[in-house]
N, C-alpha and C positions, 0 to 999 in steps of 0.2 A: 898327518893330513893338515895342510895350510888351510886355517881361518879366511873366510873370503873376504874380498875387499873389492869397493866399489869399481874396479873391470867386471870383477868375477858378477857380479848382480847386471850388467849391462848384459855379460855375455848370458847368462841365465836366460835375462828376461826375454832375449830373441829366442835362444836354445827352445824356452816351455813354449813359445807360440809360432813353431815352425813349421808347423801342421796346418794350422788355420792359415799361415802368412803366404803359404803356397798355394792355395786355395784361391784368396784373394788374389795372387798375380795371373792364375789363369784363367777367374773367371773375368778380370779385367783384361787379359790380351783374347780372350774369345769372344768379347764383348766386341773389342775394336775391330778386331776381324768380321765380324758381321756385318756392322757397320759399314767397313771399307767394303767389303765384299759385294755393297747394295748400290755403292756410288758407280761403277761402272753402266750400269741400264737406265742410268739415269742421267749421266754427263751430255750438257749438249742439247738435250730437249728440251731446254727451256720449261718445261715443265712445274718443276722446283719455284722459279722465278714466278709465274706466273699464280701460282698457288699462295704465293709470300704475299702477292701484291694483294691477293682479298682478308688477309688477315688483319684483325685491329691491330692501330700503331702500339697498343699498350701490352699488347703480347711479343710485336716486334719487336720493342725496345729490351723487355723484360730479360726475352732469351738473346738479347745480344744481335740479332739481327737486322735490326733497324741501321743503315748507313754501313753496312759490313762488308758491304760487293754482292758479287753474285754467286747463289747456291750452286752453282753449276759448277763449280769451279771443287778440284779438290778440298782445298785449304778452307774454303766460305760453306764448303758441304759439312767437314767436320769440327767446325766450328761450330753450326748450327746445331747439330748429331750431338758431340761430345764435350767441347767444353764447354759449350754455355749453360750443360746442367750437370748432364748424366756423370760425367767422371767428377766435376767438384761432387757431388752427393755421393758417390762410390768414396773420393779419397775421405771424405769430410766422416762418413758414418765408422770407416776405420780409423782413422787418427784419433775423435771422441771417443769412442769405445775401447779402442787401448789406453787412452791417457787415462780415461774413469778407471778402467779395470787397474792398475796401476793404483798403488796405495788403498784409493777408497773399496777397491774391490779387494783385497788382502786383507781389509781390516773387516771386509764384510764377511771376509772367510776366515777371519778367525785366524790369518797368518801372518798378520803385521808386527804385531811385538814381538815373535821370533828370529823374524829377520829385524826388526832394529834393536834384539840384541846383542847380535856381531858386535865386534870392535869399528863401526862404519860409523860415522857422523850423517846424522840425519841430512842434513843438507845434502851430504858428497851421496847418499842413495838416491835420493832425489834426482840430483844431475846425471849418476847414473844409468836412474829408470829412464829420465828423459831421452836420456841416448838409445836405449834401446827402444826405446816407441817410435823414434826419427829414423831409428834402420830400418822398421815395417813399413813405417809410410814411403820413406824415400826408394824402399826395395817394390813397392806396387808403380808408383812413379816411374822408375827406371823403368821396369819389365812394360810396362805401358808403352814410352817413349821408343825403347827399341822395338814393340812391334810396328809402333805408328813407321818409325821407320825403314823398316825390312819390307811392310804390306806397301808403302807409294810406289816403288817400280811395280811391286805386283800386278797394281790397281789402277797403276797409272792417273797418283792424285798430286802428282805434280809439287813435292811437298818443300820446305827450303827446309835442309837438314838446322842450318840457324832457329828459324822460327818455330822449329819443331824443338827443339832445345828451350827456347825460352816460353815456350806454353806449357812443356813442363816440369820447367825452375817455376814457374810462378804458380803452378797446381802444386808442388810440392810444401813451395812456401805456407800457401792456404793451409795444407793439411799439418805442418807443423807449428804452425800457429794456435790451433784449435785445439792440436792433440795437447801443447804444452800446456793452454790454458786449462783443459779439463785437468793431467794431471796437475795442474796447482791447487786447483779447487779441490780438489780430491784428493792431498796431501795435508791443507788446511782446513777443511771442515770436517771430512773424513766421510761424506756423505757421498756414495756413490748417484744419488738421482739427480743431487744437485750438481755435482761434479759430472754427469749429459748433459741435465736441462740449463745450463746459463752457457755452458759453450752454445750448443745448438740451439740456443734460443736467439743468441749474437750471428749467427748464422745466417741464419732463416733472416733475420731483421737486414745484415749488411747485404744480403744478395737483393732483397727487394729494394733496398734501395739506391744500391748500385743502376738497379735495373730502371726503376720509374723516377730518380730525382729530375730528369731532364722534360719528362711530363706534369708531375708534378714539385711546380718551385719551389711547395714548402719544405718538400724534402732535400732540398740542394744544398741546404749547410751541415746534414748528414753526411753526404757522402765521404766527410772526409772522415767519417767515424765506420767506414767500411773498407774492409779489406779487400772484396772485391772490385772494389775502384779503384785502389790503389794499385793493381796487380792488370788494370786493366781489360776490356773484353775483345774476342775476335784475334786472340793471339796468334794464330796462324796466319792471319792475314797483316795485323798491325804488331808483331810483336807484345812485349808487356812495356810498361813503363819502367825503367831502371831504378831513376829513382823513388819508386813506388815500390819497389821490388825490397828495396834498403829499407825503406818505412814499415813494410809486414814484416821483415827478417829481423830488426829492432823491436819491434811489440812480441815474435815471438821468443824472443832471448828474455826480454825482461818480464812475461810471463811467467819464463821457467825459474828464473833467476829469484823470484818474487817467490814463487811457492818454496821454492829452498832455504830461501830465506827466515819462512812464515809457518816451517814446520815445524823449528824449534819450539815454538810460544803454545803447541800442544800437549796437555797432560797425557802422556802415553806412560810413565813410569818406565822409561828408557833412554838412554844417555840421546 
């Protein structure tokens, strides 16, 4: 029997979470389904529109719908529905959650030092786990994406198969951003709370101010310390920004690259 080696830990770590990662695709394409399924009785009546106009600007902006077009429309319906919260909060709570449970959660169970000590470089585990937390997130992403696209003839939401692409490349990016930065923190301090609370703490912090820098000014030299501004809102209607796209894909490489790095300089009493 061949000693494992950092494939074999990637392939694992989807293998042991392919239960729950099933899970997660269907209750996110049942989701969209709903969703989509509600924008027909509602296309046209102007309704939507009219209901947006009595809302305060600061809720508008928040969830993206401020200057977005109009609800009525496919694309400006599930943008308002889905990207502007609900799926970043769906990709966001499983990318953290797999990147904590990853290392800091192994060492909480008491199964860290067994696996580093294989013949595996701490680092090359590291990059491995990373790889397999980026096939959960990017495999909810996908199954997402192809329902969005299977349900617009259904639903008749009019959708551009492009901008359905690029809303979610740049959901995926969010989610592997976060996941990568949990597990770093969770390679390096070995703290599973810590290694939730400072990803989604950065979260929470870059989505509000993604959301209100443009109401409020003092938040406007933020934004460029937010990923969700740089990934852009309203991505069905405006695409994402490319080069903003490059900006989160860069922060989350040197995340993961960082915690691989910063795993060595831990006393684990293993190579």
């Amino acid at each position: 029997m061949s000693l494992p080696t950092a494939a074999e830990f990637t392939r694992r770590g989807v293998a042991d979470h392919r239960k729950p990662l099933a899970g997660w695709c269907l209750g996110a394409v049942a989701y969209v389904t709903l969703i989509a399924a509600i924008y027909p009785s509602l296309a046209g009546s102007g309704s939507l529109d009219k209901l947006v106009q009595s809302y305060p600007d600061v809720l508008k902006t928040l969830f993206g719908i401020s200057g977005s077009g109009s609800l009525g429309s496919g694309a400006g319906f599930l943008d308002a529905e889905l990207f502007s919260f609900m799926l970043p909060l769906l990709v966001l709570v499983l990318a953290i959650g797999s990147g904590a449970r990853t290392f800091a959660g192994e060492e909480d169970a008491g199964r860290l030092e067994l696996l580093l000590a294989y013949p595996v470089r701490r680092r090359s585990s590291v990059l491995a786990k990373g790889l397999a937390v980026a096939v959960e997130v990017l495999a909810v992403c996908a199954c997402t994406g192809i329902a969005i696209g299977v349900l617009s003839p259904i639903f008749d939401l009019g959708l551009s198969t492009g901008r359905v692409a690029q809303a979610i490349s740049g959901l995926a990016l969010l989610g592997l951003l976060f996941a990568w930065l949990a597990l770093a923190v969770g390679a390096v301090t070995g703290n599973r709370g810590l290694a939730v609370a400072l990803p989604a703490g950065l979260a929470v912090a870059g989505y509000l101010v993604s959301g209100l820098h443009s109401l409020a000014g003092w938040l406007d030299p933020f934004r460029l310390l937010s990923a969700f501004w740089w990934t852009g809102t309203a991505p069905l209607q405006h695409g994402i920004r490319g080069w903003g796209a490059l900006v989160v894909a860069l922060a989350a490489v040197i995340a993961l690259l960082a915690g691989a790095a910063l795993v060595g300089r831990r006393d684990l009493e293993v190579p």
